[in-house]
Backbone as a printed PyTorch tensor [residue, N CA C, xyz], in Angstrom:
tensor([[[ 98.3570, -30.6040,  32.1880],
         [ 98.2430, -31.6370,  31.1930],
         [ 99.4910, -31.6140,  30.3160]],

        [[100.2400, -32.7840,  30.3080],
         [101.3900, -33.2800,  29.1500],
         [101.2070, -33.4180,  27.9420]],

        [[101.5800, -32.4450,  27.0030],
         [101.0920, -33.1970,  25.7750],
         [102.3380, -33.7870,  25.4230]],

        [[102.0520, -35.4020,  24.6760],
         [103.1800, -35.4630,  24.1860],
         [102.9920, -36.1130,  22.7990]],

        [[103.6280, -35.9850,  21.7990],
         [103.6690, -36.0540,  20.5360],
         [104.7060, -36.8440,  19.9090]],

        [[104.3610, -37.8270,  19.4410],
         [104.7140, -38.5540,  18.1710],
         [105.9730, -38.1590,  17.3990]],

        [[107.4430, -38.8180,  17.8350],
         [108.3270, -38.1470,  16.9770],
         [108.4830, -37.3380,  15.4730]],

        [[107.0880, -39.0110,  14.6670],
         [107.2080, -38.8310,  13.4860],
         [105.9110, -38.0580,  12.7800]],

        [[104.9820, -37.8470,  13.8650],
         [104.2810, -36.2250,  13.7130],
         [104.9010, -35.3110,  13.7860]],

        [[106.2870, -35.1970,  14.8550],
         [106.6170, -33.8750,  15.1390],
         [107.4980, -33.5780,  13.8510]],

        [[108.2240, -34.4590,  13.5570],
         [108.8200, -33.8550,  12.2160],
         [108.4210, -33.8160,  11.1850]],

        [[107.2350, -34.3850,  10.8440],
         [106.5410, -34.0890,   9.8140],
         [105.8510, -32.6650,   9.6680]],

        [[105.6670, -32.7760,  10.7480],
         [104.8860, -31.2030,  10.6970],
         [105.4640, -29.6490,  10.6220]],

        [[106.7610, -29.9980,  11.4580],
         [108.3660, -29.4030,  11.1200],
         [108.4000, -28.9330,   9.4960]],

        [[108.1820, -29.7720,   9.2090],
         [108.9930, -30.4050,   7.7880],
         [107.7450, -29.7070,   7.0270]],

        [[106.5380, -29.6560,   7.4410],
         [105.4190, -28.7750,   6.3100],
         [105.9130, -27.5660,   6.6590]],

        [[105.4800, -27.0960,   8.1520],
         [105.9610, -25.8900,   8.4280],
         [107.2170, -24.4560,   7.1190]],

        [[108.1970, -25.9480,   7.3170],
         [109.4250, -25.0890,   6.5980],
         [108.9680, -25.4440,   5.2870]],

        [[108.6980, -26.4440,   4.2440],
         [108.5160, -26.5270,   3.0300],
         [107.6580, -25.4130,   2.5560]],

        [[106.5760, -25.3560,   3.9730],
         [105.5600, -24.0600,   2.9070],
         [105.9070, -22.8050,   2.4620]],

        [[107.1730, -22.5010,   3.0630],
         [107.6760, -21.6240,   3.2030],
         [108.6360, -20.9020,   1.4960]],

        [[109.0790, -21.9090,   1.2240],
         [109.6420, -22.1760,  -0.4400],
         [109.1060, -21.6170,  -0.8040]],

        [[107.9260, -21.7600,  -1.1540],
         [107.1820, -20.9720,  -2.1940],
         [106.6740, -19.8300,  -2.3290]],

        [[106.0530, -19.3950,  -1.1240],
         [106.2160, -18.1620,  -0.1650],
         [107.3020, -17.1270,  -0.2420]],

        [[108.4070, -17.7280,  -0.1210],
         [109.7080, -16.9410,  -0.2120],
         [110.0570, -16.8120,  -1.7140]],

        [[109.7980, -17.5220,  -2.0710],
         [110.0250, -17.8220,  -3.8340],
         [109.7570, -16.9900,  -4.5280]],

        [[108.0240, -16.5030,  -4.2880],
         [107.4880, -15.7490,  -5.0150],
         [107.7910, -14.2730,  -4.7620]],

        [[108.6990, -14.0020,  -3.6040],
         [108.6200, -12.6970,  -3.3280],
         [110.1680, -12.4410,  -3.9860]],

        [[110.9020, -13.2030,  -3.5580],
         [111.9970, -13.6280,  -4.5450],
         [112.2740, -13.2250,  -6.1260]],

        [[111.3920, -13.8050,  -6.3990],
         [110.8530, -13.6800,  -8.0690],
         [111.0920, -12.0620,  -8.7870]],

        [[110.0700, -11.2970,  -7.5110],
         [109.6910, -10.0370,  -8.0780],
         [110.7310,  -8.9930,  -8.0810]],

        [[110.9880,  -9.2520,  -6.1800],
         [111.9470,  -8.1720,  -6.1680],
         [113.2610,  -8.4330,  -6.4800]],

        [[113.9330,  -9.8700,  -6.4450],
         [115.7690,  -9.7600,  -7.3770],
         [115.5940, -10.3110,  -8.8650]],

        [[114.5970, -11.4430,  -9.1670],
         [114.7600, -11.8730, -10.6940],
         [114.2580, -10.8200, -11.3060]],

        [[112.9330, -10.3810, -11.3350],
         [112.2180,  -9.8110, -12.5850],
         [113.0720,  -8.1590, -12.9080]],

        [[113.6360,  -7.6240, -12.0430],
         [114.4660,  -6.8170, -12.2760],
         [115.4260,  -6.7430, -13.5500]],

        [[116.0860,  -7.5810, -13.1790],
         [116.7480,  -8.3240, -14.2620],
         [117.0910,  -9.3940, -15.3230]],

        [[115.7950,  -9.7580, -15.5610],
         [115.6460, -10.7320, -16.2420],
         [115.6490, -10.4030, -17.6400]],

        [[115.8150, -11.1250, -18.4130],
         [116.1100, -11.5340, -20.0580],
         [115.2700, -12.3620, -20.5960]],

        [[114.1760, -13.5740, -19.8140],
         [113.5110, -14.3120, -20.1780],
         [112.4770, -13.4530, -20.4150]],

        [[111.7000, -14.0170, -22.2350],
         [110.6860, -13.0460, -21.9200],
         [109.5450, -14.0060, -22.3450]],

        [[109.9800, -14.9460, -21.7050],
         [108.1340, -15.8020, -22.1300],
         [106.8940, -15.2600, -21.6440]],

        [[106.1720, -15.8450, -22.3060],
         [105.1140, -14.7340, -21.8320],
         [104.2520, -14.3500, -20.0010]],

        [[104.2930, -15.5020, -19.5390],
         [104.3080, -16.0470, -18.1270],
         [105.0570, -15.3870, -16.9810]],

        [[105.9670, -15.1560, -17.5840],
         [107.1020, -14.8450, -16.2160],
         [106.8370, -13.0510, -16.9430]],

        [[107.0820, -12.6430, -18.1890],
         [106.8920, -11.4950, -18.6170],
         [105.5970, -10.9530, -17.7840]],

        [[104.3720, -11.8860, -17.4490],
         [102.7340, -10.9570, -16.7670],
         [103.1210, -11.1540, -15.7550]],

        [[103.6500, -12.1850, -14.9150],
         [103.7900, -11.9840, -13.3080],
         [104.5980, -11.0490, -13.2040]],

        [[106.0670, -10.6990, -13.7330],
         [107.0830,  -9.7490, -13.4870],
         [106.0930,  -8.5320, -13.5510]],

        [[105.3220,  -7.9180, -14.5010],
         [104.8120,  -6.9250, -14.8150],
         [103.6610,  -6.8820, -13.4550]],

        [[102.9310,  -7.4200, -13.0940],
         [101.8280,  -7.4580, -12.1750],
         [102.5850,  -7.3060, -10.3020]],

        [[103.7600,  -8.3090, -10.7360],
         [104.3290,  -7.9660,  -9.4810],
         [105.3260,  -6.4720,  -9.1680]],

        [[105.3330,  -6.0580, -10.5430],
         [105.9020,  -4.8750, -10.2460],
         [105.0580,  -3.8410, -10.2730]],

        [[104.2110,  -3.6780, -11.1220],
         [103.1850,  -2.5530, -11.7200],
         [102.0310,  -2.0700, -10.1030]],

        [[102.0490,  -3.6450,  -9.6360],
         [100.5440,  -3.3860,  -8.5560],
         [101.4650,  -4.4020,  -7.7330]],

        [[102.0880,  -4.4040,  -6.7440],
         [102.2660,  -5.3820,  -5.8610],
         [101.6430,  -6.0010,  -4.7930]],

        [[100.3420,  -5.0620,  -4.6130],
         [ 99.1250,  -4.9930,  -3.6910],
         [ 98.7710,  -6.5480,  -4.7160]],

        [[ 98.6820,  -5.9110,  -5.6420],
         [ 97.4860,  -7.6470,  -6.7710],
         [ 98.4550,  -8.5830,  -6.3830]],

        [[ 99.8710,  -8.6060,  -6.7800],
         [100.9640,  -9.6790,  -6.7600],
         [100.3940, -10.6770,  -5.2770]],

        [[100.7150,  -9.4150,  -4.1790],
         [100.5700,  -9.8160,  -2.7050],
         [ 98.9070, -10.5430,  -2.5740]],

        [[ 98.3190, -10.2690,  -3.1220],
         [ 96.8880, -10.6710,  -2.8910],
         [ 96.7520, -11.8160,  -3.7030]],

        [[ 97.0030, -12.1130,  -4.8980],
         [ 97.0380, -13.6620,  -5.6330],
         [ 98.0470, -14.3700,  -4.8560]],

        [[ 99.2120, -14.0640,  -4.8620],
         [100.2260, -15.3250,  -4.0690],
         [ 99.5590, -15.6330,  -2.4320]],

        [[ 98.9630, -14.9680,  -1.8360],
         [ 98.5880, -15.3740,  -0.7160],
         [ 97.0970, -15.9230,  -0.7910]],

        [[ 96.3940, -15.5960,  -1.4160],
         [ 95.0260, -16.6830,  -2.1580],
         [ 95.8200, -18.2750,  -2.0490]],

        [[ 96.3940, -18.0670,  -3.4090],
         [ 97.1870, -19.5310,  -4.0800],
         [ 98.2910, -20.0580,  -3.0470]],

        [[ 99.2330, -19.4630,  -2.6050],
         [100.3490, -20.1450,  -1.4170],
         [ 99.6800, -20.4850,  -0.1990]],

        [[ 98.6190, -19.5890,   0.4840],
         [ 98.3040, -19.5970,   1.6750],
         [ 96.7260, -20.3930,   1.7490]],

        [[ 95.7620, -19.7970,   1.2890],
         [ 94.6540, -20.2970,   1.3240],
         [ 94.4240, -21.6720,   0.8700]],

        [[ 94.9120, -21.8370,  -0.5980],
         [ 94.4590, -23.0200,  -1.1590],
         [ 95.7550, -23.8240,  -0.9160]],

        [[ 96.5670, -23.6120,  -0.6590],
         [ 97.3920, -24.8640,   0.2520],
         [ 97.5590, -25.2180,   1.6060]],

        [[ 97.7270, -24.2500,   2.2170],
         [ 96.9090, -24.6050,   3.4730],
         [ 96.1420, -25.4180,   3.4040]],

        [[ 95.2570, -25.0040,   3.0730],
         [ 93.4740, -26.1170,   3.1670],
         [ 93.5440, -26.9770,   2.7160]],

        [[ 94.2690, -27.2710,   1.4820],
         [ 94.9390, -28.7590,   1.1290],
         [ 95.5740, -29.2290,   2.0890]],

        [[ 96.4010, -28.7180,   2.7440],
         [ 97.0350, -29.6740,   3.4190],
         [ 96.2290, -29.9200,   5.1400]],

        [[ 95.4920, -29.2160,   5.1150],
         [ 94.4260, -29.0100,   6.6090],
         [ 93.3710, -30.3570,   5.8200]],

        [[ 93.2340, -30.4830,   4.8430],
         [ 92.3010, -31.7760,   4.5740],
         [ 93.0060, -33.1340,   4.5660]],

        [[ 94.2550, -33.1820,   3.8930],
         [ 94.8920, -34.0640,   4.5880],
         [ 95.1900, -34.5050,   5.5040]],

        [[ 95.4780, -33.6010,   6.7480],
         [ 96.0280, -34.0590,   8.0500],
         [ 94.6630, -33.6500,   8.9160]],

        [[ 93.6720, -33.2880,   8.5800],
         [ 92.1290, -32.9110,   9.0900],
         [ 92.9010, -32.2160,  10.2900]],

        [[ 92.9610, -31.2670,   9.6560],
         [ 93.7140, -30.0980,  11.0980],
         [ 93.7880, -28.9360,  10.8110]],

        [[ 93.1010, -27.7780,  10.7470],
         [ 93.6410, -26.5590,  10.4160],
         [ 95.2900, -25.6610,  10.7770]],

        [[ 95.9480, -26.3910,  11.6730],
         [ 96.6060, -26.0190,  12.8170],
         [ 97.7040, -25.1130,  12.0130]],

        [[ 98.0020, -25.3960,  10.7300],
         [ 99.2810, -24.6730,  10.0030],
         [ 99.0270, -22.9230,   9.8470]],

        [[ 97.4690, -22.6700,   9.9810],
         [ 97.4490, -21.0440,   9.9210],
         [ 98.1040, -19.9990,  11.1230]],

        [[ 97.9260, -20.9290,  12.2680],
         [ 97.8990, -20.4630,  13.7750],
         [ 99.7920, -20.0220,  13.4660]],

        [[100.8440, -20.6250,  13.3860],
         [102.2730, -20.1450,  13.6890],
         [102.7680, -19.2180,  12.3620]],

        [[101.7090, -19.4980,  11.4230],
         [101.9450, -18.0450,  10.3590],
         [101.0970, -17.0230,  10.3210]],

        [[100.5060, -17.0390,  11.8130],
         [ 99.5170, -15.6250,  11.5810],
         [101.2360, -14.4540,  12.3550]],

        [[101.9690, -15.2790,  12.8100],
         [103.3680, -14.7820,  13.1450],
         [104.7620, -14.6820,  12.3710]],

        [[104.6020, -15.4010,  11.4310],
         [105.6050, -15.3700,  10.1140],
         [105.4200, -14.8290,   8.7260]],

        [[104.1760, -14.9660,   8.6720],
         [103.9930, -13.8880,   7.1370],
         [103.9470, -12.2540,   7.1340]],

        [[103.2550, -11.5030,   8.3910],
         [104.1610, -10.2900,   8.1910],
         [104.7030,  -9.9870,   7.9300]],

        [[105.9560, -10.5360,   8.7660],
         [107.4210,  -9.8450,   7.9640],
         [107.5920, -10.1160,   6.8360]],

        [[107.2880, -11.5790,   5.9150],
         [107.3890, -11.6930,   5.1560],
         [106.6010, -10.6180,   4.0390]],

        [[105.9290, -10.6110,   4.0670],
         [105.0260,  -9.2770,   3.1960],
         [105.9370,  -8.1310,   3.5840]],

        [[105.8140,  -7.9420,   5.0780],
         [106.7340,  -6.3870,   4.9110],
         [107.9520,  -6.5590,   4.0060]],

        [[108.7600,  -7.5460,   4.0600],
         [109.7950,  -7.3980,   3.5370],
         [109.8840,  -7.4570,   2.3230]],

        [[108.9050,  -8.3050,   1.1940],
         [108.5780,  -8.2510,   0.3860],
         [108.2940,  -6.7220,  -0.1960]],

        [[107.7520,  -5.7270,   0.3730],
         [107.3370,  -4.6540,  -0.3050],
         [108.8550,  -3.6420,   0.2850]],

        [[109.2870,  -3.9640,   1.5040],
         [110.6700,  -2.9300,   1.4220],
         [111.4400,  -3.5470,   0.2900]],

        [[111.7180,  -4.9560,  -0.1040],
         [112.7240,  -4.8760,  -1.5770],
         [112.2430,  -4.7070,  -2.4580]],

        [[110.6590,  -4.3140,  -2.8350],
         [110.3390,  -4.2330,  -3.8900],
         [111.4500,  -3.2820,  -4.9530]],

        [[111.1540,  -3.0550,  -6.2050],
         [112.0530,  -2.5180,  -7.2460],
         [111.0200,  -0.9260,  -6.8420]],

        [[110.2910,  -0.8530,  -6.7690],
         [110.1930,   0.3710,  -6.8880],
         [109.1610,   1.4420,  -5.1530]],

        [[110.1010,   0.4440,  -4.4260],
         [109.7410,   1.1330,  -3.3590],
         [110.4550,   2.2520,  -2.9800]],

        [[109.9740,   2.9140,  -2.1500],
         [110.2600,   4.2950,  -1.4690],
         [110.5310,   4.5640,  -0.1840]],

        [[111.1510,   5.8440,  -0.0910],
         [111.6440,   5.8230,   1.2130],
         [111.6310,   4.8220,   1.8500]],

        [[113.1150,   4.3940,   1.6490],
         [113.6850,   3.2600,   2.2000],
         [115.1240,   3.6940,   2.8980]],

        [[114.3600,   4.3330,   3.7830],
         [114.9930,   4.8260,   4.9550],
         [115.2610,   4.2130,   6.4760]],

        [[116.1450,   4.6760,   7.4160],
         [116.3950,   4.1870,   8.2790],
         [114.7780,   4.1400,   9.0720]],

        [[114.0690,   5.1290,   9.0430],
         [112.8580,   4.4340,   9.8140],
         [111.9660,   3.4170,   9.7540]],

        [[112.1650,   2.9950,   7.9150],
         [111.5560,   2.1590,   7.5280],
         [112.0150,   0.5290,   7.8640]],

        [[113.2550,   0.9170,   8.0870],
         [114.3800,  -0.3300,   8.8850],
         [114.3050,  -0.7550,  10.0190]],

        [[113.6860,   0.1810,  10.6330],
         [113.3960,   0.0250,  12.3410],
         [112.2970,  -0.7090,  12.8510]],

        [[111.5170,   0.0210,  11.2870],
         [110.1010,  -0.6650,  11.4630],
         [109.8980,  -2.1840,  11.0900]],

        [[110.6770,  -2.5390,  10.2480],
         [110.8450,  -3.8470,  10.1190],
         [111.2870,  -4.3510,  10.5270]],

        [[112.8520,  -4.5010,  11.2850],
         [113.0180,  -4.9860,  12.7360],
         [112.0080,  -4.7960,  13.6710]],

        [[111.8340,  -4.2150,  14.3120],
         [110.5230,  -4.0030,  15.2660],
         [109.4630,  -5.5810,  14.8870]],

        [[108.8660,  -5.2020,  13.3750],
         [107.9430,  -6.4780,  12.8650],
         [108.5890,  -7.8440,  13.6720]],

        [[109.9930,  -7.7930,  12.9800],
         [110.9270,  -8.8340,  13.3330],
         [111.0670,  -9.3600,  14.7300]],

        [[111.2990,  -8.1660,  15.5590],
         [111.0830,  -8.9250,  16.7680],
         [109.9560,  -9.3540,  17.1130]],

        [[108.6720,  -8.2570,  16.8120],
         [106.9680,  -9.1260,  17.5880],
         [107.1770, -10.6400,  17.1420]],

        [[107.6440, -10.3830,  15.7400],
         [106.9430, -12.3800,  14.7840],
         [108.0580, -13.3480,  15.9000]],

        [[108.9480, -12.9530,  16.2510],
         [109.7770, -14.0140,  17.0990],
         [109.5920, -13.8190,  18.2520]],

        [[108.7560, -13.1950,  19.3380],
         [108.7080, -13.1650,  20.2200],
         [107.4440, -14.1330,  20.5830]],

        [[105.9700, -13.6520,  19.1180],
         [104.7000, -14.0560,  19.4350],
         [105.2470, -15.7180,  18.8620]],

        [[105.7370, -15.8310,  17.4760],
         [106.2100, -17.1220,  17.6170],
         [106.3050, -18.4310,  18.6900]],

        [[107.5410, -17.4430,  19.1160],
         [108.1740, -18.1060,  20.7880],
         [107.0500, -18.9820,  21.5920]],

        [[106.6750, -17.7140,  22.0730],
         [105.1340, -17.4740,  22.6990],
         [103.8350, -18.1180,  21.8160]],

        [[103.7360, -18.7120,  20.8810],
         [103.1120, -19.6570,  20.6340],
         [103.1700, -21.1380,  20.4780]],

        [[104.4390, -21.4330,  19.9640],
         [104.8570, -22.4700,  20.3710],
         [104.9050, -23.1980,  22.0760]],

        [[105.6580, -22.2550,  22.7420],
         [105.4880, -22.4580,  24.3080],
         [104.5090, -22.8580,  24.5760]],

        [[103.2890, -22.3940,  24.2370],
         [101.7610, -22.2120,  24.6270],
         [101.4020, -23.6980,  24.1680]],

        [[101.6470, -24.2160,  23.1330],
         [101.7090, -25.2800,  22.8410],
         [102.3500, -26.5210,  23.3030]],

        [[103.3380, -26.1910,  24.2600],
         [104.4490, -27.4290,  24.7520],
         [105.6170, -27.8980,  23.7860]],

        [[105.2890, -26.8990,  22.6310],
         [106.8770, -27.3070,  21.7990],
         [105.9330, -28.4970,  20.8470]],

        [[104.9700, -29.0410,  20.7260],
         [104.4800, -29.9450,  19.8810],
         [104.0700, -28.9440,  18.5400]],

        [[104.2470, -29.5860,  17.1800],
         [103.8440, -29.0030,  16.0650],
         [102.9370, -29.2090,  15.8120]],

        [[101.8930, -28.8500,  15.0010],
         [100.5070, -28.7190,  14.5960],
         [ 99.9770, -30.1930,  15.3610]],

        [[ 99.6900, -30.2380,  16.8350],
         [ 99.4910, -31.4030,  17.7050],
         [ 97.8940, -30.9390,  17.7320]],

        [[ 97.5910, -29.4870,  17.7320],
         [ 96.2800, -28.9640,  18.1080],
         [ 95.7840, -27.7130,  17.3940]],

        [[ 94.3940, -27.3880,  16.4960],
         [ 94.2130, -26.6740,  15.9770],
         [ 93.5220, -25.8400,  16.8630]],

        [[ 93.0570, -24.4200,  16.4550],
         [ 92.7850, -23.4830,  17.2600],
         [ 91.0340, -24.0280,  17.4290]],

        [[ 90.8440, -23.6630,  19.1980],
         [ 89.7690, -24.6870,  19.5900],
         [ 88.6090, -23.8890,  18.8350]],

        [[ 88.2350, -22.9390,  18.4020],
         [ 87.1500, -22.4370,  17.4830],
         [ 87.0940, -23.3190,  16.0270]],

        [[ 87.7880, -23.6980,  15.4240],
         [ 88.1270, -24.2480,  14.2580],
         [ 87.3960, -25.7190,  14.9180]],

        [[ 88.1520, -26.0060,  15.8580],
         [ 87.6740, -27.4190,  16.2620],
         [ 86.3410, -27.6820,  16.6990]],

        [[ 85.6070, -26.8760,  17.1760],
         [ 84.4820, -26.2770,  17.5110],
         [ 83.7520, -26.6590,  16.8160]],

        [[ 83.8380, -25.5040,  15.6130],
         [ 83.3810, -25.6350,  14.0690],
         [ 83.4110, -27.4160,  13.7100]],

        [[ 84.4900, -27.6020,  13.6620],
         [ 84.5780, -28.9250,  13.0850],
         [ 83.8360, -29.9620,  13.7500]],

        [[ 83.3120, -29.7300,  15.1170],
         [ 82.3210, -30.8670,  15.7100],
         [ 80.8850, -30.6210,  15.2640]],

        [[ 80.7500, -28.9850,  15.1330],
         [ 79.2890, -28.7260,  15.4480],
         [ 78.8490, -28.8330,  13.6090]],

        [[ 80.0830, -29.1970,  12.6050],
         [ 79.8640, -29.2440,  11.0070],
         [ 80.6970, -30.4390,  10.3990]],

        [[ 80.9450, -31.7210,  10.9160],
         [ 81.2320, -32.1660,  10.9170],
         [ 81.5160, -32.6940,   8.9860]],

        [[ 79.8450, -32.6040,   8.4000],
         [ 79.5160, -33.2700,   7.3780],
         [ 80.5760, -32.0300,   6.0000]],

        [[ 79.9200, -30.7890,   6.8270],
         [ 80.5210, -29.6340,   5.4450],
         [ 81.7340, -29.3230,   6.1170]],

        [[ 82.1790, -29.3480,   6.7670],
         [ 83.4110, -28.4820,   7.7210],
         [ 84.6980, -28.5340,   6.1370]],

        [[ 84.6380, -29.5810,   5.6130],
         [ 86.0220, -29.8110,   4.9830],
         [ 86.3390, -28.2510,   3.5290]],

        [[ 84.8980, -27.8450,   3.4010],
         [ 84.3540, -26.7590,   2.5990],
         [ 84.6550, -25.5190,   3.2600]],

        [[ 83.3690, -25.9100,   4.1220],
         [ 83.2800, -24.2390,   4.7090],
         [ 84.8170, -23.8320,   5.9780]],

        [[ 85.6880, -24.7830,   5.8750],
         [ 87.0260, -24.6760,   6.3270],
         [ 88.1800, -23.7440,   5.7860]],

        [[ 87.5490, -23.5790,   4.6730],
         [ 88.5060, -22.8840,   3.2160],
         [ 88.2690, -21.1660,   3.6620]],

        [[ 86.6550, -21.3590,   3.6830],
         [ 86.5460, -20.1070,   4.2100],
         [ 86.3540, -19.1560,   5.6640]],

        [[ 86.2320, -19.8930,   6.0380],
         [ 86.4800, -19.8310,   7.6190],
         [ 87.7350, -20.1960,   8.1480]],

        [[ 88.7890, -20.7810,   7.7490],
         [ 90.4470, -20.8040,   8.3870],
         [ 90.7880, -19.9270,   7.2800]],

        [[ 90.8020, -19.6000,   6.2010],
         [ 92.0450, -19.4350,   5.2370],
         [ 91.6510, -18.0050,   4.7380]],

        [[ 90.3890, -18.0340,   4.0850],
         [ 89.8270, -16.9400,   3.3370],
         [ 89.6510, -15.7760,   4.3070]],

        [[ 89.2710, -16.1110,   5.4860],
         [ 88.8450, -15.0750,   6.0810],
         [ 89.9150, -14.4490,   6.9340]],

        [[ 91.2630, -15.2220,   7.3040],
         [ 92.4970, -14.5180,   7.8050],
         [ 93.3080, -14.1620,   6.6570]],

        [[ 93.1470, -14.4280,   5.2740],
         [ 93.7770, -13.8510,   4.3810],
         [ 93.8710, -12.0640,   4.0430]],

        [[ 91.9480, -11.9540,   4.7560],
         [ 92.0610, -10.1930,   4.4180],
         [ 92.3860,  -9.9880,   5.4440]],

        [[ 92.3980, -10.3240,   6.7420],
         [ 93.2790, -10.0150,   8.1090],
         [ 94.6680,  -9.7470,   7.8550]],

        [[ 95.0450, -10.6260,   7.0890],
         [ 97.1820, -11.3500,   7.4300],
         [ 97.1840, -10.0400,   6.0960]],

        [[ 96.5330,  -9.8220,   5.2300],
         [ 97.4970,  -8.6680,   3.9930],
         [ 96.7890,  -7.6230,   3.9890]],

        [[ 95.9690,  -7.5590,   5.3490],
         [ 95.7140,  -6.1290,   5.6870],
         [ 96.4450,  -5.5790,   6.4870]],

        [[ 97.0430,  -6.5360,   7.3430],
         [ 97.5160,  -5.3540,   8.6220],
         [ 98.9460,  -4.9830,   8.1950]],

        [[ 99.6520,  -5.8560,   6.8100],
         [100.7940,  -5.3840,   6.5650],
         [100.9570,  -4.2230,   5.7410]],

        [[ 99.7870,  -3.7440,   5.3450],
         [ 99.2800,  -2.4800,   4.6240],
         [ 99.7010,  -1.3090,   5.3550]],

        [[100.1480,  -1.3550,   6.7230],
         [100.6230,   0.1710,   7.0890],
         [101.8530,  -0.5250,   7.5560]],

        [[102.8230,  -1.3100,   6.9020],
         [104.4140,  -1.7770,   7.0750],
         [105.1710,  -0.6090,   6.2510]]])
């Protein structure tokens, strides 16, 4: 079977893909090169700097609630598609790992710890690869057929119980397994 896809789906979906990513990167951004050195001391950026440095486990666990869950699912209600979780159950690893190797007050940050994150680096681009392929190169053309499943056999609540069943429930998956990075 051919799938073939809609130019101006395919770049749209491109185009979420990488945007979601901003903020994502942003926030990890934030902790480990701004708050280091920052001078601003409003009160806002003063509790995240402090929370993202003090506990980065909490930092990592609110930004992926708020970046991942509840936008995602915003945007899975818009395009009635869960499909955006499926190519970042392969890109946010590293991102978390890497997030906690620049942290300001990480440790042994040693060559094994380097290896290990390359290593991350290659699985996320290999399974990537290998998911896309699997797909035919089309972007969020198809959500994962359990989700879709769900979505026939709940048609009326699905747009709800979607939040917690796509998002909530791979959230303690996706910032658990980076827990031994």
């Amino acid at each position: 079977m051919k799938l073939e896809q809609p130019f101006r789906e395919k770049a749209l979906n491109i185009s979420i893909l990488f945007l979601v990513l901003i903020p994502i990167i942003g926030s990890g951004y934030f902790i480990d090169v701004y708050c280091p050195f920052r001078n601003d001391e409003s009160e806002i950026v003063h509790k995240l700097c402090n929370l993202g440095i003090e506990n980065p486990l909490a930092y990592v666990n609110i930004s992926f609630f708020v970046l991942v869950c509840v936008v995602f699912w915003l945007i899975s209600l818009i395009q009635r598609s869960t499909w955006l979780i499926d190519p970042y159950w392969t890109i946010l690893p590293p991102l978390i790992a890497l997030f906690y190797r620049l942290h300001p007050h990480a440790r042994n940050a040693d060559f094994r710890n380097d290896i290990s994150l390359a290593l991350l680096c290659v699985w996320s681009v290999r399974l990537t690869h290998s998911y896309f392929r699997r797909e035919k190169w089309c972007v969020g053309m198809r959500e994962d057929w359990r989700f879709e499943d769900m979505r026939y056999k709940n048609a009326k609540h699905f747009w709800i119980s979607s939040f917690f069943l796509a998002y909530v429930s791979q959230w303690f998956m996706l910032v658990g397994i980076t827990q031994i990075a």
